[in-house]
Backbone as ProteinMPNN parsed JSONL, in Angstrom:
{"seq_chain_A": "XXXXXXXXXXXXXXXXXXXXXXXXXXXXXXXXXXXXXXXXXXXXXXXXXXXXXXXXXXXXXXXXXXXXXXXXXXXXXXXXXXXXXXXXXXXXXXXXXXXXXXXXXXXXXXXXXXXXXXXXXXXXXXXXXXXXXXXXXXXXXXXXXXXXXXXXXXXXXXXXXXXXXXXXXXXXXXXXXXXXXXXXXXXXXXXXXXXXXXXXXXXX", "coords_chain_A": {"N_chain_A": [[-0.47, 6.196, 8.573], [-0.872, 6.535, 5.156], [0.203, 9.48, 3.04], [-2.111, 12.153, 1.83], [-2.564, 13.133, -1.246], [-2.67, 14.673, -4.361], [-3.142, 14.925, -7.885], [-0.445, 16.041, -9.996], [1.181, 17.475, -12.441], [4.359, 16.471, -14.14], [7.072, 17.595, -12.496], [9.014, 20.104, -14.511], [11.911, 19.861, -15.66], [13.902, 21.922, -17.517], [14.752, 19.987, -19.415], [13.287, 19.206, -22.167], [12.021, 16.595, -22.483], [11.707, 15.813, -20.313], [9.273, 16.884, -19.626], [7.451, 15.474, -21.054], [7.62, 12.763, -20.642], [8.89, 9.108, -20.006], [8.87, 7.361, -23.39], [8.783, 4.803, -24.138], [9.671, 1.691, -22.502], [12.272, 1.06, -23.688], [15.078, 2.831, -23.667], [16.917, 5.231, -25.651], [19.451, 4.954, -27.237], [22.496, 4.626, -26.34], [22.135, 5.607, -23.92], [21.585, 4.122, -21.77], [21.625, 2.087, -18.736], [23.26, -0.172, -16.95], [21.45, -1.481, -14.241], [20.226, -3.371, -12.154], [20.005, -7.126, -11.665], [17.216, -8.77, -12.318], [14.731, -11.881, -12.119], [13.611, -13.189, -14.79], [10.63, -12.005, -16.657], [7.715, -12.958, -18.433], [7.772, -11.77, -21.648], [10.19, -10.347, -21.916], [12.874, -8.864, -22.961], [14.936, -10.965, -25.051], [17.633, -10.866, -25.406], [18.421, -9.638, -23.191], [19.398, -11.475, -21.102], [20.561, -12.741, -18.713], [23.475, -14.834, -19.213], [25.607, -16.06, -17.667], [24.777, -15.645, -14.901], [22.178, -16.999, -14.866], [22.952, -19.559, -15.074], [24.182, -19.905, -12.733], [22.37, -19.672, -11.244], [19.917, -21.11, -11.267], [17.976, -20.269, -12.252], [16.332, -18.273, -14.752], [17.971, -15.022, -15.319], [17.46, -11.711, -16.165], [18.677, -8.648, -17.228], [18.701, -5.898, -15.544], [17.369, -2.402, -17.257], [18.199, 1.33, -16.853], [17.285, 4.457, -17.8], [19.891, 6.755, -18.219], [19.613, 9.379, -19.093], [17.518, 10.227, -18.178], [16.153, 12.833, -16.502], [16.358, 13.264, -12.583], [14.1, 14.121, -10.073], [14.248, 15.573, -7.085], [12.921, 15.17, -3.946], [12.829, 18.135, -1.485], [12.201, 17.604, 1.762], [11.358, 19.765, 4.837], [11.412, 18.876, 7.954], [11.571, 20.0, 10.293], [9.551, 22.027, 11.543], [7.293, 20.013, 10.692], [4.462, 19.357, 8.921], [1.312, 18.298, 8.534], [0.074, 19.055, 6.205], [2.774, 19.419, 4.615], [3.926, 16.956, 4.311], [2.139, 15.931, 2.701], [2.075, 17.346, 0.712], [4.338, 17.638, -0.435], [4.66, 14.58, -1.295], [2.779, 14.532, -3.213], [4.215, 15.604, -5.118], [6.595, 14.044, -5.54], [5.217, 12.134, -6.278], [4.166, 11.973, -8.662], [5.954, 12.432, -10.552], [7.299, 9.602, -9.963], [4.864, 8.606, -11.352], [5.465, 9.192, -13.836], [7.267, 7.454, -14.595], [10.149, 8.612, -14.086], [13.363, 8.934, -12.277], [12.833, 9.535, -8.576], [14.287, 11.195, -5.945], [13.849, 11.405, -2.435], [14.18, 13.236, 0.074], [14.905, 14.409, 3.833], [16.332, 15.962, 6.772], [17.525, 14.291, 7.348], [18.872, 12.392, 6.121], [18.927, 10.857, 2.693], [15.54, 9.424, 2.157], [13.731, 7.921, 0.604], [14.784, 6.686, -2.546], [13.811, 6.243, -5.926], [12.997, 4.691, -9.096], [10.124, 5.059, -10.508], [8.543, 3.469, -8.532], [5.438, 3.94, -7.018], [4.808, 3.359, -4.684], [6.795, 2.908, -3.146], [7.846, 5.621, -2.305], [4.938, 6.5, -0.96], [4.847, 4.715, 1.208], [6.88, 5.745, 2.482], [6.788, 8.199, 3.198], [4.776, 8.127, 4.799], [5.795, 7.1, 7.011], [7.018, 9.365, 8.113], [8.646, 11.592, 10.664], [8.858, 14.453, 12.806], [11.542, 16.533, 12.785], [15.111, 17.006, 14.197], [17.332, 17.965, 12.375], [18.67, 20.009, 10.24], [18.957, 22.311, 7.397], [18.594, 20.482, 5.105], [18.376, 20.645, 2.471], [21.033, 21.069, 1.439], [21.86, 18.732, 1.163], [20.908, 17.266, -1.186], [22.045, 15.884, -4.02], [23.208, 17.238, -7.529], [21.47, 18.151, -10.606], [18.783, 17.771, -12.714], [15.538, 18.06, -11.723], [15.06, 20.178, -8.244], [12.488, 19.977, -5.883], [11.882, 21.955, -3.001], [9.932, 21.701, 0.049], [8.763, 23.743, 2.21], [8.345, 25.447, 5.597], [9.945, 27.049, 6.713], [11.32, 30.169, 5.76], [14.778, 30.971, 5.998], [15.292, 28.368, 5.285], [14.069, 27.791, 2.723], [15.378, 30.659, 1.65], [17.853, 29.278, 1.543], [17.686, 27.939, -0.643], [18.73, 29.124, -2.879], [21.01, 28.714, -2.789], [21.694, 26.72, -3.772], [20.737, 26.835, -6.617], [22.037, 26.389, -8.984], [22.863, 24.337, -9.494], [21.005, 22.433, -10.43], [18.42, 21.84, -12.836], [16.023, 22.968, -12.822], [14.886, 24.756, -9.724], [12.342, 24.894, -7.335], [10.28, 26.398, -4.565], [7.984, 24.587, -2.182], [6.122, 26.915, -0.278], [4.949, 26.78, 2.986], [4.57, 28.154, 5.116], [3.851, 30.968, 7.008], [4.744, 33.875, 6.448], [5.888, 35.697, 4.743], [7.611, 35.237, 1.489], [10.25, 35.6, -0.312], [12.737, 34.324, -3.238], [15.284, 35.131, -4.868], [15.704, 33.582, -8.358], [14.306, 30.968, -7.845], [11.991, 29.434, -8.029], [9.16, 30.012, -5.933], [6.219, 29.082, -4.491], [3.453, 29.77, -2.82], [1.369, 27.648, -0.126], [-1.986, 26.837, 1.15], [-3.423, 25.536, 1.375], [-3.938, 21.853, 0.526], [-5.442, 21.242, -2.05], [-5.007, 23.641, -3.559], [-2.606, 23.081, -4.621], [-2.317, 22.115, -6.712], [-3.68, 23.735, -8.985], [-1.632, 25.92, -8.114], [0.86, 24.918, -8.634], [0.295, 24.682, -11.752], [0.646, 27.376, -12.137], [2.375, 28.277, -12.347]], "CA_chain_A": [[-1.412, 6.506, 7.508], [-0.141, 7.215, 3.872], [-0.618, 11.144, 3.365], [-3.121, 12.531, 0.925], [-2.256, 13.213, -2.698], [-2.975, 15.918, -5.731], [-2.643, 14.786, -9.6], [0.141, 16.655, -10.386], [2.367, 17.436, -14.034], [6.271, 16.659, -13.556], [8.371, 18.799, -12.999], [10.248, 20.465, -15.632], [13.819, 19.742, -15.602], [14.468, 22.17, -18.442], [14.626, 19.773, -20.862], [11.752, 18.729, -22.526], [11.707, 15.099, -22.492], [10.82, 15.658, -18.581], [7.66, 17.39, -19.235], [6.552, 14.48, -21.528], [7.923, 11.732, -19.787], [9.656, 8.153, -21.51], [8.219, 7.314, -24.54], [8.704, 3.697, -24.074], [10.32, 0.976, -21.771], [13.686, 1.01, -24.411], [15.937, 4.075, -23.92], [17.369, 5.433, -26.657], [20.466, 3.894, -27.459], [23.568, 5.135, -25.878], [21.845, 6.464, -23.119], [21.028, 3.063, -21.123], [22.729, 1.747, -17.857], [22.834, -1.475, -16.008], [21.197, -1.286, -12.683], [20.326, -4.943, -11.129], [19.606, -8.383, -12.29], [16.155, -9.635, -12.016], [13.806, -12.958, -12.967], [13.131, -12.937, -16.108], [8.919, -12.531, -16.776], [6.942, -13.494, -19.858], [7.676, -10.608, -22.422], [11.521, -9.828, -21.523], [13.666, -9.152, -24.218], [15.992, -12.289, -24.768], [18.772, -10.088, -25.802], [18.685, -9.131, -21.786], [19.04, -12.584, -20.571], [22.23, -12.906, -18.03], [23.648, -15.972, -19.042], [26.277, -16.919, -16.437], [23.836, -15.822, -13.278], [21.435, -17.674, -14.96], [23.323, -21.119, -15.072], [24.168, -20.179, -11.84], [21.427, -19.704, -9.65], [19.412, -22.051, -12.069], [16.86, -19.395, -12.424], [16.398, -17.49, -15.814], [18.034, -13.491, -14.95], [17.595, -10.47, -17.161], [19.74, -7.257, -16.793], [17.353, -4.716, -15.731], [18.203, -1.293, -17.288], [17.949, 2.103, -16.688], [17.883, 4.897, -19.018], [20.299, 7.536, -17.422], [19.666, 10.449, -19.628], [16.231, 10.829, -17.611], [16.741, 13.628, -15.244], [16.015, 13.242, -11.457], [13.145, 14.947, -9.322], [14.848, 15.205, -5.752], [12.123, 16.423, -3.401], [13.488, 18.082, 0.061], [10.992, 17.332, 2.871], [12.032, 20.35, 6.206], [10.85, 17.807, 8.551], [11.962, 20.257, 11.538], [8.278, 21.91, 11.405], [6.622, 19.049, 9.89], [2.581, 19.625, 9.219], [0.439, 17.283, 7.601], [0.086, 19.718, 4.23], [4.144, 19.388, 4.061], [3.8, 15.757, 3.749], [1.218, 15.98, 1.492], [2.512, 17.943, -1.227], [5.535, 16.447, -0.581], [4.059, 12.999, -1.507], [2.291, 14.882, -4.259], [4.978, 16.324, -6.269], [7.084, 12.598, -5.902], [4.193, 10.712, -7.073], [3.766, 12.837, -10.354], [7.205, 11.863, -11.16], [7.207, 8.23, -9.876], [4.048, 7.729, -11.601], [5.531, 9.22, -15.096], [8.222, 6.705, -14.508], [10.684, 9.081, -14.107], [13.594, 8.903, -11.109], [12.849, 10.284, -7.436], [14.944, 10.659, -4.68], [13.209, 12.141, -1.431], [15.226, 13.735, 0.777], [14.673, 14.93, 4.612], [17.331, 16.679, 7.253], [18.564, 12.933, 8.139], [18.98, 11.959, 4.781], [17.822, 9.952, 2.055], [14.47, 8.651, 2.359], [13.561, 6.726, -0.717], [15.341, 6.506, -4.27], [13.19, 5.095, -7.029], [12.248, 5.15, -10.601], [8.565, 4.345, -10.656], [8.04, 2.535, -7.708], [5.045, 5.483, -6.04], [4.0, 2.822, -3.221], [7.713, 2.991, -1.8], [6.922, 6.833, -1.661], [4.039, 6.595, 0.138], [4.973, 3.937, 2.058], [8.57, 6.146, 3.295], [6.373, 9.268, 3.686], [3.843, 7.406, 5.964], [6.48, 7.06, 8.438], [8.03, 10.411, 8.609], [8.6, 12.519, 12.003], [9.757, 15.936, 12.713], [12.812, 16.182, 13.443], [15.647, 18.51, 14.479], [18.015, 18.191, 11.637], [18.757, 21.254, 9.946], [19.809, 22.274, 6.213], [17.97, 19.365, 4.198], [18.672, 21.034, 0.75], [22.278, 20.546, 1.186], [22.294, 16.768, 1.021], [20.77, 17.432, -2.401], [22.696, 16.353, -5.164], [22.743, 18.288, -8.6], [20.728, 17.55, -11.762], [17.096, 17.851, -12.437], [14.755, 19.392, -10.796], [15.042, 20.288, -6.82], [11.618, 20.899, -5.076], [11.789, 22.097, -1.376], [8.986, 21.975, 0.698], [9.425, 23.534, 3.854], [7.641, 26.162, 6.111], [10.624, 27.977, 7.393], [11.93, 31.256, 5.355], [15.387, 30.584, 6.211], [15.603, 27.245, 4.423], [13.848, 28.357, 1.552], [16.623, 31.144, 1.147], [19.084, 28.547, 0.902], [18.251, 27.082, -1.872], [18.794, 29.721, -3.947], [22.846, 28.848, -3.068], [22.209, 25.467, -4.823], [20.186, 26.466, -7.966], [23.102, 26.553, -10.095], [23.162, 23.038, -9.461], [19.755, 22.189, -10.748], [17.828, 22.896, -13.862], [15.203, 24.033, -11.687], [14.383, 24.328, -8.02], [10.832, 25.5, -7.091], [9.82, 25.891, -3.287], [6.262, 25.031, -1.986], [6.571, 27.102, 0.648], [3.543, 25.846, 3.642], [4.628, 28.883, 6.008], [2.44, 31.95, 7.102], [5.506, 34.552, 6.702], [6.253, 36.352, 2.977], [9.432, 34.594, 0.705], [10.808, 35.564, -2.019], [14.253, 33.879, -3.443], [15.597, 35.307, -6.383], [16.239, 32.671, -8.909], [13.746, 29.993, -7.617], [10.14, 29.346, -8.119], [7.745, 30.204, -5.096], [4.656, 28.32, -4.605], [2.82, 29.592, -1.382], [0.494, 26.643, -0.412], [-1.848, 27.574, 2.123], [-4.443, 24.264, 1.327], [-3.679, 20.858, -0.688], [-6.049, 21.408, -2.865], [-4.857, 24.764, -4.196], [-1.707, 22.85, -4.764], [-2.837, 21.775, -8.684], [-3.57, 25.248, -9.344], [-0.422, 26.978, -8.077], [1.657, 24.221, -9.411], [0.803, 24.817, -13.213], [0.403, 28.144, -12.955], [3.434, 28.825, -11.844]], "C_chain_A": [[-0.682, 7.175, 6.345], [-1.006, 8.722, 3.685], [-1.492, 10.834, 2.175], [-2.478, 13.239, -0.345], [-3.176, 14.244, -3.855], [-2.552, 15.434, -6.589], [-1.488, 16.073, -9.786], [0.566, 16.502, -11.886], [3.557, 16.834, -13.184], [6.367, 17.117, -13.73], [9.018, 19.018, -13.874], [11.176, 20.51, -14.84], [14.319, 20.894, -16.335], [14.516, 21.759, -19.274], [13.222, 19.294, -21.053], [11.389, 17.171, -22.795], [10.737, 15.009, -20.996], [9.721, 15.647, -18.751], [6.977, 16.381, -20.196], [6.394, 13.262, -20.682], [8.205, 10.476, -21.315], [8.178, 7.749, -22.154], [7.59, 5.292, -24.608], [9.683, 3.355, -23.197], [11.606, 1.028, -22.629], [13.974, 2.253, -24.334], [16.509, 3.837, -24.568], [19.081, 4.95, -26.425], [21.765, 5.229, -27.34], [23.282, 6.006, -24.546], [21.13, 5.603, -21.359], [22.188, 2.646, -19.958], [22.496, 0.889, -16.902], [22.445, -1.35, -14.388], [20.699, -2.513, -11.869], [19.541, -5.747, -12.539], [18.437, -8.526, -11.658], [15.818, -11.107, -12.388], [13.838, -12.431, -13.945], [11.084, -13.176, -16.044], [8.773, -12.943, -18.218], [7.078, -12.253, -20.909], [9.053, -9.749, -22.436], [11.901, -9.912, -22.355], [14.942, -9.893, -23.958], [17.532, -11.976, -24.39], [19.215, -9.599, -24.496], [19.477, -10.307, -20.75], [20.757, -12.316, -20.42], [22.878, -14.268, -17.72], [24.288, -16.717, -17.765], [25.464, -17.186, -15.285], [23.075, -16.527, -13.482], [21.668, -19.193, -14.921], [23.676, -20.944, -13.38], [23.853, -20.139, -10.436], [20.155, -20.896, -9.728], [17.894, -21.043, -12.656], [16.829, -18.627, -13.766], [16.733, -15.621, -15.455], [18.064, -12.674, -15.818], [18.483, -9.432, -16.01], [18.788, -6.118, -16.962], [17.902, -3.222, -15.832], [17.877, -0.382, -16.555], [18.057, 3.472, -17.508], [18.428, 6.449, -17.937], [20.615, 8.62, -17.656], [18.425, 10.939, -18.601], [16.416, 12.343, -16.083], [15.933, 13.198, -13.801], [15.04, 13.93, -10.786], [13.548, 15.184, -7.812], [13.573, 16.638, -5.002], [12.613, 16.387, -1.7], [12.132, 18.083, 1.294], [11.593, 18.239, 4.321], [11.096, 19.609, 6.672], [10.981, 18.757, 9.875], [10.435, 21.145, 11.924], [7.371, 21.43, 10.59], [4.938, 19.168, 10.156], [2.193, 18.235, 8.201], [0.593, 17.715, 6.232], [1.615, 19.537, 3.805], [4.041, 18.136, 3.335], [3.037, 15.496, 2.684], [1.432, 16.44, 0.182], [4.173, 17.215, -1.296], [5.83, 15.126, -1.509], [3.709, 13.455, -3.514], [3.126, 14.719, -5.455], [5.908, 14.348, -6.246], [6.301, 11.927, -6.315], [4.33, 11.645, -8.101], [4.94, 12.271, -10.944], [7.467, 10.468, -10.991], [6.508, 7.879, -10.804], [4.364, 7.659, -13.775], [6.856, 8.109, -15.008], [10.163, 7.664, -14.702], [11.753, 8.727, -12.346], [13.479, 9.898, -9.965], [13.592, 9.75, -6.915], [14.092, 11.898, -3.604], [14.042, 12.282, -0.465], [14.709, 14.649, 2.339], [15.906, 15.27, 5.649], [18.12, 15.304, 7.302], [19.141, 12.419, 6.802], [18.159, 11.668, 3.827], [16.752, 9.037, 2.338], [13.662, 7.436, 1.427], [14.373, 7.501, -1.737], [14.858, 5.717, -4.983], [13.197, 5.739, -8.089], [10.879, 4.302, -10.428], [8.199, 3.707, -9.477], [7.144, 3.947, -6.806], [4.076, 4.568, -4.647], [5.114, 3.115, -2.472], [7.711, 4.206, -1.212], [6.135, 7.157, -0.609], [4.007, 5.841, 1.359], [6.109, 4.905, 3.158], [7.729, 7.414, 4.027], [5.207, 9.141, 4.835], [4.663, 7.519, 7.166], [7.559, 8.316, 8.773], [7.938, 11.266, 9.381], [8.734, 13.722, 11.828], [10.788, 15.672, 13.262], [13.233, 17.057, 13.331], [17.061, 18.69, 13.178], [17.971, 19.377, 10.653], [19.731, 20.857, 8.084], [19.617, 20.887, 5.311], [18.393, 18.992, 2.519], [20.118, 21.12, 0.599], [22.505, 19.301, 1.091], [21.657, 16.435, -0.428], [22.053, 17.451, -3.483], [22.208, 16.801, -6.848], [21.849, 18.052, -9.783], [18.972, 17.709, -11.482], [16.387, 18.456, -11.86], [14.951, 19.19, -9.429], [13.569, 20.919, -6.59], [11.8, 20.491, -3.755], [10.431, 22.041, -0.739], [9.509, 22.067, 2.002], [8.478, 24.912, 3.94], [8.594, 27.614, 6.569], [11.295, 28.719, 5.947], [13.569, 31.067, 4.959], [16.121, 29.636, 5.043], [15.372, 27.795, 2.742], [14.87, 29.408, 0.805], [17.885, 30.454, 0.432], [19.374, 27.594, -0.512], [18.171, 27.735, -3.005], [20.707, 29.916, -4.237], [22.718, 27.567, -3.533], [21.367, 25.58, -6.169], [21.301, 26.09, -9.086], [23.499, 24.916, -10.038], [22.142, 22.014, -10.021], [19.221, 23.218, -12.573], [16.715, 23.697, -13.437], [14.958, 23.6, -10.586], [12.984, 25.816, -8.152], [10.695, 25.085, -5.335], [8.567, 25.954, -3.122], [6.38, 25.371, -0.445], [4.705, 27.216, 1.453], [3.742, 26.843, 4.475], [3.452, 30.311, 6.128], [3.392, 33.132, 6.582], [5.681, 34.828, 5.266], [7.385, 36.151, 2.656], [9.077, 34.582, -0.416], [12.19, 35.037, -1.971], [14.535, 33.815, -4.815], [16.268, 33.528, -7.16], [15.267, 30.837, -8.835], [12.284, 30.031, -7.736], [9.162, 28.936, -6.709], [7.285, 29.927, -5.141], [4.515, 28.538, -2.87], [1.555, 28.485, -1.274], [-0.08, 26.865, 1.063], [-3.317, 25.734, 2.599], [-3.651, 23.591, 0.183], [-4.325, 20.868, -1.886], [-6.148, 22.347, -3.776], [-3.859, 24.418, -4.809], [-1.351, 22.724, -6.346], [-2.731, 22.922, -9.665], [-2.057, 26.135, -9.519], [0.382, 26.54, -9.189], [1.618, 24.45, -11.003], [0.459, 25.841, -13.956], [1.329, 29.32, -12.905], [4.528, 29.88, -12.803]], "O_chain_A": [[0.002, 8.188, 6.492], [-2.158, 9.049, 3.968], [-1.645, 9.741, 1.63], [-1.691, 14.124, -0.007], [-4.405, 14.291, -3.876], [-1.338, 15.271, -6.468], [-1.983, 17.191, -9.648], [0.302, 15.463, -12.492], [3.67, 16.744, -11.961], [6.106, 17.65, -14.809], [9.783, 18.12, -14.226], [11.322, 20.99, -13.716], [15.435, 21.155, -15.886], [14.412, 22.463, -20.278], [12.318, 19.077, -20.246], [10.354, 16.827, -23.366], [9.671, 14.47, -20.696], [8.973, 14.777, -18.304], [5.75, 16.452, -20.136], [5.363, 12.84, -20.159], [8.029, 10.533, -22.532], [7.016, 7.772, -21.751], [6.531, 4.767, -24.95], [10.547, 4.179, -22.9], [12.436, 1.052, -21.719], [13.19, 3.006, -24.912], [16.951, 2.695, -24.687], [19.615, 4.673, -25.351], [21.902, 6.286, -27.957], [24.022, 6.912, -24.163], [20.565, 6.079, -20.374], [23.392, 2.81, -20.152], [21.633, 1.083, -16.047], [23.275, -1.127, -13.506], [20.928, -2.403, -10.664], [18.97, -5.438, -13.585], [18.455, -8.434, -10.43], [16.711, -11.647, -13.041], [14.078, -11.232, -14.082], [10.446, -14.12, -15.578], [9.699, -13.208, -18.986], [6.015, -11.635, -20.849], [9.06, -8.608, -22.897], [11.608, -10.917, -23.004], [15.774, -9.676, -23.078], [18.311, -12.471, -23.575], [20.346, -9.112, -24.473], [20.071, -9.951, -19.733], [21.672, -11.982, -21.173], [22.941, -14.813, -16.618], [23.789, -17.601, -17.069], [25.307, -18.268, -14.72], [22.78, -17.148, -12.46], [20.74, -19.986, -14.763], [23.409, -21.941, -12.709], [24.35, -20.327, -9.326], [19.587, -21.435, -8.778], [17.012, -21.418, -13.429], [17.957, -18.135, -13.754], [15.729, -14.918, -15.341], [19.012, -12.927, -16.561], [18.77, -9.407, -14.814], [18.283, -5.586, -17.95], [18.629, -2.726, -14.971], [17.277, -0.704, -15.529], [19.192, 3.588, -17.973], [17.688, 7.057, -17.164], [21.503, 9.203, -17.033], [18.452, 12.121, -18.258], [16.829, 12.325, -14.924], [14.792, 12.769, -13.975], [15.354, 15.05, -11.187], [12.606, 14.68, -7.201], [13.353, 17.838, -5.164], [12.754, 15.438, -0.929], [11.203, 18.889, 1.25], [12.316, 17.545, 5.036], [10.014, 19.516, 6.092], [10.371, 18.209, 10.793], [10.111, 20.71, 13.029], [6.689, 22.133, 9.844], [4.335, 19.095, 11.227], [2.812, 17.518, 7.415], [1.069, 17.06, 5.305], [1.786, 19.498, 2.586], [4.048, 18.056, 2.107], [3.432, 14.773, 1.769], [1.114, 16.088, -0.954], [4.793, 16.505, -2.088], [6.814, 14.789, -2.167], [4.145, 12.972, -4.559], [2.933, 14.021, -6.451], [5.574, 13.569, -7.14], [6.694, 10.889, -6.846], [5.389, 12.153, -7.731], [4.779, 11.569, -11.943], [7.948, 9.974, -12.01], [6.953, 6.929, -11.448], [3.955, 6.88, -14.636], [7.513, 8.398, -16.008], [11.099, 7.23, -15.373], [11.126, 8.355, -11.354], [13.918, 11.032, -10.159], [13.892, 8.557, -6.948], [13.804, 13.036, -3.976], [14.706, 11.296, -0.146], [14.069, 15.665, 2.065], [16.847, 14.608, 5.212], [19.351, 15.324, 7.291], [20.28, 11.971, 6.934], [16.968, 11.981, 3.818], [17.017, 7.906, 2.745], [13.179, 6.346, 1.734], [14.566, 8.717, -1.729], [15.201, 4.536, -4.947], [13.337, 6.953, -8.235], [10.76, 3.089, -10.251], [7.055, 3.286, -9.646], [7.754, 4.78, -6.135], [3.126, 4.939, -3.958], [4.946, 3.526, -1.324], [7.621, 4.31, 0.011], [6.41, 7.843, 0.376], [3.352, 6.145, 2.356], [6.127, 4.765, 4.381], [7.911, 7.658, 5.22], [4.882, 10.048, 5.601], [4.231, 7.992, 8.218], [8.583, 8.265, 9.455], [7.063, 12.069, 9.058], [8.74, 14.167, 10.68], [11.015, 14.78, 14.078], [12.711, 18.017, 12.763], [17.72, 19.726, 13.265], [16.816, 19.599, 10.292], [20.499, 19.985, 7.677], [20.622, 20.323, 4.879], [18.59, 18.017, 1.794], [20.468, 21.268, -0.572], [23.662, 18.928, 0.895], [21.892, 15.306, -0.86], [22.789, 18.391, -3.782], [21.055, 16.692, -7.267], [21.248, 17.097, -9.291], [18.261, 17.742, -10.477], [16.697, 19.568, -11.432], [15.053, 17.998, -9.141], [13.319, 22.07, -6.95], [11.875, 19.349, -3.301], [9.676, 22.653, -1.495], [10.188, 21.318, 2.704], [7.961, 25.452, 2.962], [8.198, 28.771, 6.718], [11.751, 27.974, 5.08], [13.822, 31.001, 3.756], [17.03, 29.895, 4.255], [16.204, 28.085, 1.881], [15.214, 29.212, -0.361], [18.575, 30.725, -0.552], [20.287, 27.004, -1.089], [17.694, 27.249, -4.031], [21.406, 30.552, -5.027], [23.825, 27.093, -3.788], [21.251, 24.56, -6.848], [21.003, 25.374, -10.042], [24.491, 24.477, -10.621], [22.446, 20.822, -10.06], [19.431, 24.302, -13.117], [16.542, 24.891, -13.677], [14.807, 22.416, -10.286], [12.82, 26.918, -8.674], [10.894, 23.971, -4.851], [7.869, 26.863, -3.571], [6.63, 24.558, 0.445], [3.661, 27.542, 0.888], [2.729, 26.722, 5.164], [2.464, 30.505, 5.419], [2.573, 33.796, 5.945], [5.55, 33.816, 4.578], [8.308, 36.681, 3.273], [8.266, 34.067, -1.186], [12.864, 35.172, -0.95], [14.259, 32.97, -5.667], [16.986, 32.673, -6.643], [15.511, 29.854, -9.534], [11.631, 31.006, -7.363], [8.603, 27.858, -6.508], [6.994, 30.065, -6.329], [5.072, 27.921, -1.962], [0.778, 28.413, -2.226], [0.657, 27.037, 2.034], [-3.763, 25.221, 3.625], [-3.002, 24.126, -0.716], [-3.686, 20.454, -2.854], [-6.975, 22.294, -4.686], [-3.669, 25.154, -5.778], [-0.37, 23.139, -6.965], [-2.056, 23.076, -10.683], [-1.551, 26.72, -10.478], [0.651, 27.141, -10.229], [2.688, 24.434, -11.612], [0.156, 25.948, -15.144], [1.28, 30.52, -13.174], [5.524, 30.378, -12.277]]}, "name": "protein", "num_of_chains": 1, "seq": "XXXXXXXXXXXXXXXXXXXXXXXXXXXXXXXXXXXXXXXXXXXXXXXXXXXXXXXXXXXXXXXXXXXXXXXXXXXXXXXXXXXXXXXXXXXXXXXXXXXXXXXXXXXXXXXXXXXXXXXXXXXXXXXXXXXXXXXXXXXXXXXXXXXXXXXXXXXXXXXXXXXXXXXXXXXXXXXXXXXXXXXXXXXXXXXXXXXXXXXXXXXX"}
């Protein structure tokens, strides 16, 4: 069953393009970067069109970009006491950013779980199938840039990611535990219901 979901903002990155989100499908120029060949659809700009692959698959291919100034949203999932509300805001905070077309990567102790820009079914689809598990230290397989949110229950964890902010423009934890955390340098969010989640989140 895909979890349950909250309208969220995106995350601020720091800069302020984040908190709007892109402006349009064309990134600004010098800031664009080839990431796979597709079909070409009805409305593709010509100027994309990949001639050689295209003579030689017989198919018409565009060069589908990416604009790679956009900063990242990497959300950590502690999967080792995994509740329903983890998953849930979990889900939450990656759809807000999927849905502004911005890139996620979701991240749990085993690794990477999805990496998209925009796609918020593979999201829900990855977070549908996620266990508990015993892997430990989640927020270290985090790499740097953009925003880091943790969600996790345990104290512990939450501490630690106040040894990778400096790697992030911001990290925020939604912390789902019963136990009192503070972590200098990071943004707290106790979440005790999903539905309070909207609230905390932008009033943070």
């Amino acid at each position: 069953m895909r979890p349950r979901t909250v309208a969220l903002p995106v995350p601020p990155s720091g800069r302020a393009h984040h908190l709007e989100g892109p402006t349009s499908d064309n990134a600004p120029s010098g800031t664009v970067t080839f990431h796979t060949l597709r079909e070409y659809v009805v409305g593709d700009d010509l100027r994309h069109v990949h001639w050689r692959s295209s003579a030689r698959t017989g198919t018409l291919m565009v060069r589908q970009l990416i604009d790679a100034s956009l900063p990242t949203t990497t959300v950590v999932l502690d999967t080792r006491d995994l509740t329903e509300l983890s998953v849930d805001a979990a889900a939450s905070v990656a759809l807000a950013a999927a849905r502004a077309g911005f890139p996620v990567r979701l991240i749990t102790g085993e690794g990477v779980l999805a990496e998209t820009k925009s796609d918020a079914e593979l999201v829900l689809d990855r977070l549908a199938l996620v266990r508990a598990g015993d892997a430990r230290e989640a927020v270290r397989l985090a790499r740097g840039g953009g925003s880091l949110v943790l969600v996790t229950a345990d104290p512990a964890e939450a501490a630690r990611a106040a040894a990778v902010r400096k790697r992030f423009d911001r990290v925020i934890c939604v912390f789902t535990g019963s136990a009192e955390v503070s972590v200098p340098g990071v943004v707290t969010l106790r979440l005790g219901d999903l539905d309070a989640l909207s609230y905390v989140w932008t009033t943070r």
